[in-house]
C-alpha positions in Angstrom: 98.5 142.3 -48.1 96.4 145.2 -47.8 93.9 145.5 -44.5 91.8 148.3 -44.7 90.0 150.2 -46.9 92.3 152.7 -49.3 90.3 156.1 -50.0 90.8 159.2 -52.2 90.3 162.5 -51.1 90.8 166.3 -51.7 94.1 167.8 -49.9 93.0 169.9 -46.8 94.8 172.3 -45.0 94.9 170.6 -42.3 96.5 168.1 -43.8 99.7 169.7 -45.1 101.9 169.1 -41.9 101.5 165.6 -42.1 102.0 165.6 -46.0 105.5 167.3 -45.3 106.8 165.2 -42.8 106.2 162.2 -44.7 108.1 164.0 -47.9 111.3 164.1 -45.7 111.5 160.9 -44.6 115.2 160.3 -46.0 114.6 157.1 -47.1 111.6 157.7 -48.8 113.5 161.5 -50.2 116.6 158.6 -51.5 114.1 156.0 -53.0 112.1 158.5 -54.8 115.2 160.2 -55.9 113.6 162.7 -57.7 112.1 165.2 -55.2 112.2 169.1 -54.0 115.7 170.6 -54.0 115.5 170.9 -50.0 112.9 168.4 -48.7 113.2 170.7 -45.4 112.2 173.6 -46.9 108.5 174.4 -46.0 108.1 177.3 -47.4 109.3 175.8 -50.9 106.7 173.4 -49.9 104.1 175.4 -49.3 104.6 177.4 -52.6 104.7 174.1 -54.3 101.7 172.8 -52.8 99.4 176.2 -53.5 100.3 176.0 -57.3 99.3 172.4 -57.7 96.4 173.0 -55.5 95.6 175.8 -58.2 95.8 174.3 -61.2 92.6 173.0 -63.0 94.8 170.5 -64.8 96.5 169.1 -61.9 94.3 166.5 -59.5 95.8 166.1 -56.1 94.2 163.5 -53.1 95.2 162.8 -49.7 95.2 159.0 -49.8 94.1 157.2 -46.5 93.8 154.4 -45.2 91.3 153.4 -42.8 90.4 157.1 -42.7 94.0 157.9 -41.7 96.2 159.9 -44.2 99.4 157.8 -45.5 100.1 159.6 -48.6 99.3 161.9 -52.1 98.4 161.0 -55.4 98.1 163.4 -58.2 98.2 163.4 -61.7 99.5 166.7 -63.5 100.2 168.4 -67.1 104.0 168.8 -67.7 104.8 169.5 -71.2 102.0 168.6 -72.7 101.7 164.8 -71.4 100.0 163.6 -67.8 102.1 162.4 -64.9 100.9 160.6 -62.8 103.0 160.5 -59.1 102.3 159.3 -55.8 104.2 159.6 -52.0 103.0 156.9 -49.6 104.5 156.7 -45.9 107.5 154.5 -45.3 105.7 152.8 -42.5 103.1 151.5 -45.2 105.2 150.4 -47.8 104.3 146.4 -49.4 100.8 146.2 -48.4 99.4 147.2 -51.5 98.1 150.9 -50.6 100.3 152.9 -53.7 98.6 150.3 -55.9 94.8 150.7 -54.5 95.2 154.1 -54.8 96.7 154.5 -58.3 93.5 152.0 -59.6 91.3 154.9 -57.9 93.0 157.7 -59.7 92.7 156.4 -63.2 89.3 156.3 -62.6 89.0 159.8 -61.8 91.6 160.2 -64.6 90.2 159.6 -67.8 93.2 160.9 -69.9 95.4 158.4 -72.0 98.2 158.0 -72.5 99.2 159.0 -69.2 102.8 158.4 -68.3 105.1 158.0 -65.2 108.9 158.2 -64.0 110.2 156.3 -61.6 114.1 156.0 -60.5 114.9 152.5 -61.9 115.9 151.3 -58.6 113.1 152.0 -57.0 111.5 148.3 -58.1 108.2 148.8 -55.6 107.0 152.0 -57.4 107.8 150.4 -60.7 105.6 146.9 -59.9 103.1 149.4 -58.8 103.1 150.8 -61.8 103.0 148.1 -64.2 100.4 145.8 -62.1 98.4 149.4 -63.2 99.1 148.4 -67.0 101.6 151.2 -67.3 104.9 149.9 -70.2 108.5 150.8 -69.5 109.0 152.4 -72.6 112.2 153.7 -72.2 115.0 155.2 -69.6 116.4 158.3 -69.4 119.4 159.7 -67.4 118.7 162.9 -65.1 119.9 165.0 -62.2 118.3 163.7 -59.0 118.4 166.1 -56.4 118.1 163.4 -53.3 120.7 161.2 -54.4 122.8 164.5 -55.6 123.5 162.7 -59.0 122.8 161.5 -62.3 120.5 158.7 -62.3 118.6 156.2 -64.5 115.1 157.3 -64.2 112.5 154.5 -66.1 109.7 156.5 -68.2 106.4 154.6 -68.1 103.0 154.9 -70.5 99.5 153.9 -70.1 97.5 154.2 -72.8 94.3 152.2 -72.4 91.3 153.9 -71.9 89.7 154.0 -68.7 86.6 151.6 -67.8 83.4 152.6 -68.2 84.4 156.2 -67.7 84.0 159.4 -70.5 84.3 162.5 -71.0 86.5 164.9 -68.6 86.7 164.8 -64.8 
């Protein structure tokens, strides 16, 4: 159950460290599956992080908890269709922070449809996901680079339109 108030905010600087230590987390790196070639490399990191940070189609926020930073959200443009992803901290798994701050995004997200990927193992992301109102509508085999392998990876879609929200962010 979730204690504490969940909150969506731009990435700083300052808090980039953090953000990189929790994308390393080797459990986390296996149950996400499909992540950064080298989760250790910072500098591939960083380059990744400035690009999305860049983009006018891409929204990215620190989610916290409390006030404390336990993960990212973003949602992005990747041939032609919106992504949504998010990266919460291992220690905060199960209390309902990934799906508090995925509500919060599709608010500032007005886009549909709006789609998703999840490894079809990884059956937290993919409750998150559909308690959203995201559909399975289909799977998909890929190379993951954590798991160093082919995978199953379940492709998701929301297309309802967001509540009392128009127009563009």
């Amino acid at each position: 159950m979730l204690m504490g108030e969940v909150a969506l905010r731009p990435i700083d600087d300052s808090d980039l460290d953090a953000l990189f230590e929790l994308m390393r987390d080797p459990e986390s790196v296996r149950m996400a599956a499909f992540t950064a070639k080298d989760p250790d490399d910072r500098a591939a990191f960083d380059a990744h992080m400035a690009k999305i940070r860049a983009s006018p189609e891409t929204i990215n926020r620190a989610v916290t908890l409390d006030g404390r930073l336990v993960g990212s959200i973003a949602s992005f443009v990747i041939e032609g269709d919106t992504e949504v992803t998010y990266w919460i901290d291992r220690s905060f798994w199960g209390q309902g922070i990934a799906s508090r701050a995925l509500a919060l995004l599709l608010e500032l997200n007005p886009v549909r449809p709006l789609f998703a990927r999840a490894a079809s193992d990884n059956t937290g992301s993919l409750k998150v996901l559909q308690k959203a109102g995201f559909a399975i509508t289909g799977t998909e085999v890929a190379f993951a680079n954590a798991r160093n392998t082919e995978i199953e990876e379940t492709i998701l879609r929301l297309d309802e339109p967001a509540r009392g929200h128009g127009g563009l962010h």
